[in-house]
C-alpha positions in Angstrom: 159.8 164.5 -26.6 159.1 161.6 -24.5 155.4 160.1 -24.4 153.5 159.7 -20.9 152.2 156.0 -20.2 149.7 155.4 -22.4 146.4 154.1 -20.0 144.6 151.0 -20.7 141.4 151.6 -22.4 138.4 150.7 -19.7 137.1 147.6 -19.8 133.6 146.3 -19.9 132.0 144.9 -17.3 128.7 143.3 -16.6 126.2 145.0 -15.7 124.8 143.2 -12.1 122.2 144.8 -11.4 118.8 143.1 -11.3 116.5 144.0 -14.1 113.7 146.4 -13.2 110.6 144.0 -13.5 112.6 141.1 -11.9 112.1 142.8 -8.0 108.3 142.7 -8.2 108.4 139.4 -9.7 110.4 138.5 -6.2 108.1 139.8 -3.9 105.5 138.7 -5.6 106.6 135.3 -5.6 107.2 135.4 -1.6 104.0 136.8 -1.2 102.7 134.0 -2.7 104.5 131.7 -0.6 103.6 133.2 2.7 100.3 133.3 1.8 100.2 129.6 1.1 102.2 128.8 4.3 99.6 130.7 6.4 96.6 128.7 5.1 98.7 125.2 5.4 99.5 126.7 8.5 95.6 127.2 9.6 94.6 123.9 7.7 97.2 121.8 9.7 96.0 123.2 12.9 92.2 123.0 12.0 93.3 119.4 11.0 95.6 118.5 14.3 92.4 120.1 16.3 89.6 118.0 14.7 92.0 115.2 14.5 92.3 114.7 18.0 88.3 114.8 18.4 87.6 112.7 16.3 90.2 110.0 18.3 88.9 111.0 21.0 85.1 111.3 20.7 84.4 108.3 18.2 84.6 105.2 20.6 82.1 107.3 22.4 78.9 107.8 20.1 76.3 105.5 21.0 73.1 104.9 22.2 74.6 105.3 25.9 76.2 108.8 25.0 73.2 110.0 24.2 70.8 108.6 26.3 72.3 106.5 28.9 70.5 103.5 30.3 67.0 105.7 29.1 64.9 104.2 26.6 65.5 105.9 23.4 61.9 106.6 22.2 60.6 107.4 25.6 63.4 109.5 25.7 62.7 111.8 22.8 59.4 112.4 23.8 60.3 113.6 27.3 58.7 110.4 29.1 61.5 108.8 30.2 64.6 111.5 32.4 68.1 110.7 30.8 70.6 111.3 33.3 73.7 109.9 31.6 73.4 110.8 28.3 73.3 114.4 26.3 70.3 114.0 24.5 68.7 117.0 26.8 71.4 119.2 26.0 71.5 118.5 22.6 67.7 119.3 22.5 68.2 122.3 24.8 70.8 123.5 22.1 68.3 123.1 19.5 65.5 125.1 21.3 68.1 127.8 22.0 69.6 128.2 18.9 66.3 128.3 17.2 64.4 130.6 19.5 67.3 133.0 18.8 67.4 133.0 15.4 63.7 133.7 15.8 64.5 136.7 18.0 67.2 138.1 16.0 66.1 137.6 12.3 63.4 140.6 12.3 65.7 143.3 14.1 69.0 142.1 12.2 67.6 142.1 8.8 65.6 145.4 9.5 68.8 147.3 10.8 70.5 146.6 7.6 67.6 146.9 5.0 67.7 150.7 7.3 71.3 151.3 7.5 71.9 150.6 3.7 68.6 151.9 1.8 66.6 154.4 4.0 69.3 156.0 6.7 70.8 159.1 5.8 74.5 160.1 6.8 74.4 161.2 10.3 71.8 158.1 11.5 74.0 155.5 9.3 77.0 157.0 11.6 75.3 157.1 15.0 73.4 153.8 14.3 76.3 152.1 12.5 78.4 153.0 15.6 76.1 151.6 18.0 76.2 148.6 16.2 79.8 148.2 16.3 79.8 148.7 20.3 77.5 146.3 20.1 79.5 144.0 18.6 82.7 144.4 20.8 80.9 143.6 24.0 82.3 140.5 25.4 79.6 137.6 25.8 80.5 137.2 29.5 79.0 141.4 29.9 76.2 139.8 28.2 75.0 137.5 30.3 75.7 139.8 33.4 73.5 142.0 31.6 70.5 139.2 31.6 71.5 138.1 35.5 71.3 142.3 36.2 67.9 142.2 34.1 66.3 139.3 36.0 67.3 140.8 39.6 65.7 144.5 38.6 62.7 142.0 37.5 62.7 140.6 40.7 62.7 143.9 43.1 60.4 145.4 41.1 57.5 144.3 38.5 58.0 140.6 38.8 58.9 139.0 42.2 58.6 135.7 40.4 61.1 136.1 37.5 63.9 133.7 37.4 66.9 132.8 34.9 65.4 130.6 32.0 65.5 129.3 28.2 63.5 133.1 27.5 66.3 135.3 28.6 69.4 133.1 27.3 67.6 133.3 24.3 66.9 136.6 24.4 70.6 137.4 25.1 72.0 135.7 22.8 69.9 137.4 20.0 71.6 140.7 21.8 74.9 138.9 21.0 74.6 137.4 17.4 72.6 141.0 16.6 75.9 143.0 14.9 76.8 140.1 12.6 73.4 139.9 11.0 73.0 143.9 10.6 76.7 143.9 9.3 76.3 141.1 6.7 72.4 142.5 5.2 73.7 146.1 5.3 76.7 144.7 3.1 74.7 142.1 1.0 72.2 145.0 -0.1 74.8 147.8 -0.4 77.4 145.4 -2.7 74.2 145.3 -5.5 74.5 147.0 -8.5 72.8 150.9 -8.5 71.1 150.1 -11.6 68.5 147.6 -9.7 67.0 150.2 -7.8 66.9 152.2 -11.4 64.9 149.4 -12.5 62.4 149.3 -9.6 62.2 153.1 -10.5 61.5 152.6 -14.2 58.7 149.9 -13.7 56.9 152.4 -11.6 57.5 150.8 -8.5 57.5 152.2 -4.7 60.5 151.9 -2.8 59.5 149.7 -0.5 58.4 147.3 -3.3 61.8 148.0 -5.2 63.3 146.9 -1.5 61.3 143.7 -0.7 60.4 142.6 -4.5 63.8 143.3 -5.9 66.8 144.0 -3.4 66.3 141.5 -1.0 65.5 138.5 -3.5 69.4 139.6 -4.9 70.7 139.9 -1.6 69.6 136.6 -0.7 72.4 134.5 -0.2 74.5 137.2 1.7 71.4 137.9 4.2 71.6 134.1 4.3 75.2 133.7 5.4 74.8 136.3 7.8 71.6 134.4 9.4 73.7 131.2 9.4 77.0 132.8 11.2 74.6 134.3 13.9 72.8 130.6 14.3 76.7 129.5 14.9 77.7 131.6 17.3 74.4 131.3 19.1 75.4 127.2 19.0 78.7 127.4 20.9 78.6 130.4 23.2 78.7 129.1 26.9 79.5 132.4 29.0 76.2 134.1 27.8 73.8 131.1 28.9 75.9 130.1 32.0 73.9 133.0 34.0 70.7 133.0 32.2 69.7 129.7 32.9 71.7 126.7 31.8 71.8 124.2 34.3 73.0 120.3 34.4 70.7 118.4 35.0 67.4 120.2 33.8 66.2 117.3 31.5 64.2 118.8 28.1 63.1 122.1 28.2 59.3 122.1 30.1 58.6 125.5 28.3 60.5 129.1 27.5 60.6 130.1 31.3 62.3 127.0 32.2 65.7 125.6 33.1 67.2 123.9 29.8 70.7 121.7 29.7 73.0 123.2 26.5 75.9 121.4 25.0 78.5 123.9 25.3 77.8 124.1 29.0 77.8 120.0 29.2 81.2 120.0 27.6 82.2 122.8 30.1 80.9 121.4 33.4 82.4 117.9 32.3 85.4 118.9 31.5 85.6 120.7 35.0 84.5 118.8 36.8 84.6 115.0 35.5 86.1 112.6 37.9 86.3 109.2 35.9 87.8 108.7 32.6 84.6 108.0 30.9 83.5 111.1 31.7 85.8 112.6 30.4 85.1 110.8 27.3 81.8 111.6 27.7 82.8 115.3 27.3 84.8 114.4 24.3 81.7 113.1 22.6 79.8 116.0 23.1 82.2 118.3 21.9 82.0 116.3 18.9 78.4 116.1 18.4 78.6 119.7 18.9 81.0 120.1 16.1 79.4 117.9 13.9 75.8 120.2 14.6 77.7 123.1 14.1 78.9 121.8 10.8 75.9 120.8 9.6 74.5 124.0 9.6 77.6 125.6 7.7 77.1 122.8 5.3 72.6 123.0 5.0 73.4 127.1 4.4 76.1 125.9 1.4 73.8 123.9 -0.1 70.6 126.7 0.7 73.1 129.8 -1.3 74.2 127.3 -4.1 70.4 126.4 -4.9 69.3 129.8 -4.4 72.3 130.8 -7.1 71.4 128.1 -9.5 67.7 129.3 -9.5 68.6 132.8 -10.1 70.6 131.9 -13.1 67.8 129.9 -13.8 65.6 133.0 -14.1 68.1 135.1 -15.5 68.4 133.1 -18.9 64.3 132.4 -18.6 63.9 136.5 -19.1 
């Protein structure tokens, strides 16, 4: 009896495949890395952008980019017109900027003490949704709705209105509204439940548990909301190019008066500049601009970091 071929016993191999925990290690690790390479990406940019300013609008600054061949003193007090330099518009922006935040800061904060501690469901939805039309409208519908608002003026209850520092103001409020509501509503809805407890133990209203409590907490948020508005209000140009911005207005002579702006300077020299010092001239501007806009950023830092270090301050005092 003959025997069959005897078959070779199977051999071993390796087991390839990748261990189980070793995939989301991968992906984790290229998520990592595109994550970093998007914010180098956004740094160099920001960096090539301000970069380029800065070479640009340096050799610039001066006495003469701000107030031409004006006497400076004179110049700040309104005595004296500037007509080569952008002190007026840098004062225009100013007066702007602040009679905006004026404007907005009782209606912005109110919305969102409303929408986050008094609203109930169905006017949170309506309101919140108004809000957020609100805040899609582009600023060039904006200022078409101020030019519409002044011509109605004119044919009907006041022949004498006209485009001024008022209704650019006013407009821009309108425009800078959403992000204020947005960033209270948030700041007081991201606070603990068990403050409002609190309030409610110590035999304290509502309103006082809102005002006394709540909004002391929610003070660096309603801050940063404040400041982003007070930003956007600093570089918009298509809101206050038909409400009242003009080139040459000098300083504002009161709130229904022609005013000069920076972002429309930079704008209407850029357009329209036919010498290379103009030009730079526009370059400078755009960097004073940056550098107010900065500033701000930089005071409402420094505002939320002291407001946090006095709050741990009174947290270890009690």
């Amino acid at each position: 009896m003959t025997e069959g071929p005897i078959s070779p016993e199977p051999r071993h191999l390796p087991d390839r495949r990748i261990p189980s925990g070793a995939r989301p290690r991968t992906r984790e690790h290229a998520l990592t890395v595109a994550a970093w390479l998007a914010a180098l990406l956004v740094a160099a940019v920001a960096a090539v952008g301000c970069g380029y300013l800065l070479w640009r609008g340096v050799p610039t600054l001066g006495r003469a980019l701000f107030f031409g061949d004006a006497p400076p003193l004179l110049a700040m007090a309104g005595l004296r017109p500037v007509w080569d330099g952008i002190w007026p518009a840098c004062a225009g922006s100013l007066y702007l900027v602040g009679l905006a935040t004026l404007l907005v800061l009782g209606p912005g904060v109110g919305c969102g003490i409303y929408l986050a501690e008094y609203a109930g469901p169905r006017a949170r939805r309506h309101l919140g949704l108004a809000v957020e039309l609100l805040a899609g409208v582009p600023s060039i519908v904006m200022g078409l709705f101020g030019f519409t608002l002044i011509l109605v003026l004119r044919r009907t209850f006041v022949p004498q209105a006209n485009t001024c520092l008022l209704l650019a103001a006013g407009c821009l409020a309108l425009l800078v509204l959403p992000p204020l509501v947005v960033s209270t509503r948030a700041a007081l809805e991201s606070l603990p439940h068990g403050l409002r407890l609190t309030g409610a133990a110590l035999g304290l209203t509502r309103e006082q548990t809102v005002f006394r409590v709540l909004l002391p907490e929610a003070g660096r948020g309603i801050l940063g909301g404040v400041m982003l508005a007070m930003g956007r209000a600093a570089e918009d140009t298509a809101v206050i190019l038909l409400t009242g911005v003009v080139a040459n207005a000098g300083l504002p002579a009161g709130l229904l008066a022609k005013f000069e702006a920076l972002p429309f300077t930079i704008y209407y020299t850029a357009a329209q500049y036919q010498t290379e010092d103009e030009l730079a001239r526009g370059f400078g501007a755009a960097l004073v601009l940056l550098v107010l806009s900065g500033s701000m950023m930089l005071g409402a830092g420094a505002l939320q970091r002291v407001m946090a270090r006095r709050h741990k301050g009174e947290d270890a005092w009690n």
